[in-house]
N, C-alpha and C positions, 0 to 999 in steps of 0.2 A: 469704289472701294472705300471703306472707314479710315480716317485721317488719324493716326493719332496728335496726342496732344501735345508732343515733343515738336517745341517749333523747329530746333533744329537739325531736324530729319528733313523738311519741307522737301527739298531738291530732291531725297534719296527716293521719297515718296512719290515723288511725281515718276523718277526716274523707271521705277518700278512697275507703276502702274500704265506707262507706254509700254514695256513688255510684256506686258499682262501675265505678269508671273504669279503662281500658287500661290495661294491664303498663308498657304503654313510656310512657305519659302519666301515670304513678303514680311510675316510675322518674326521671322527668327533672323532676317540680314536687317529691320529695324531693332531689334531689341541689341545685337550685337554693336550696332553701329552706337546706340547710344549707351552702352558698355561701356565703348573704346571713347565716345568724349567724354563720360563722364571720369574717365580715368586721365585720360591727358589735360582737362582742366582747360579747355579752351576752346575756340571757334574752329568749325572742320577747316576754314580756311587757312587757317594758323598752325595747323600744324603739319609737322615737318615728316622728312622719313625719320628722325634719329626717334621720334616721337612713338610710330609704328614699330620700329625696330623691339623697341623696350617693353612696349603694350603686348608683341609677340611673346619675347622674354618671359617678362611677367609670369601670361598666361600658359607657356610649359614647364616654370617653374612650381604654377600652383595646380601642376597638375591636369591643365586641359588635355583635351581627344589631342591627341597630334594629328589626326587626319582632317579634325576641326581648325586647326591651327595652320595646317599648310594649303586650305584651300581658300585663304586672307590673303595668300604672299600672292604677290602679281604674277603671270605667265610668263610674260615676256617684257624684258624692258623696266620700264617705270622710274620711279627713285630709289626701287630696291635694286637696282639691275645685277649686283651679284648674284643675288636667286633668282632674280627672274630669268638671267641667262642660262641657268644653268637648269630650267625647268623646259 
């Protein structure tokens, strides 16, 4: 698979490409992903849920899919655990 040049997708990259997920499904949770740090302003490790929470926000305020936006939230659990319990 092509790397992009975002070092810091590295991980998601690799992550990705051991499930050998689709071109175009590879392409669009890395463009999102560097979306979302370059909106929170900081290392993926650094950020927090209140970080996600807002980045969600945000993105139904300015108008994203909402089916785009609820399939970010975790399943089950996680740091968001009030949605993801209730999913």
């Amino acid at each position: 698979m092509a790397q992009t040049s975002d070092r810091r997708l590295s991980k998601l990259e690799k992550a990705l490409d051991l499930r050998a997920v689709r071109p175009n499904t590879r392409e669009t949770y890395l463009r999102c992903a560097g979306k979302f740090l370059d909106a929170v302003g900081k290392p993926a490790g650094r950020v927090t849920c209140g970080d996600v929470e807002r980045f969600l926000h945000d993105q139904v305020q300015l108008g994203a899919r909402r089916a785009r936006v609820m399939c970010t939230l975790p399943r089950s659990g996680g740091c968001c655990a009030p949605w993801g319990a209730a999913m």
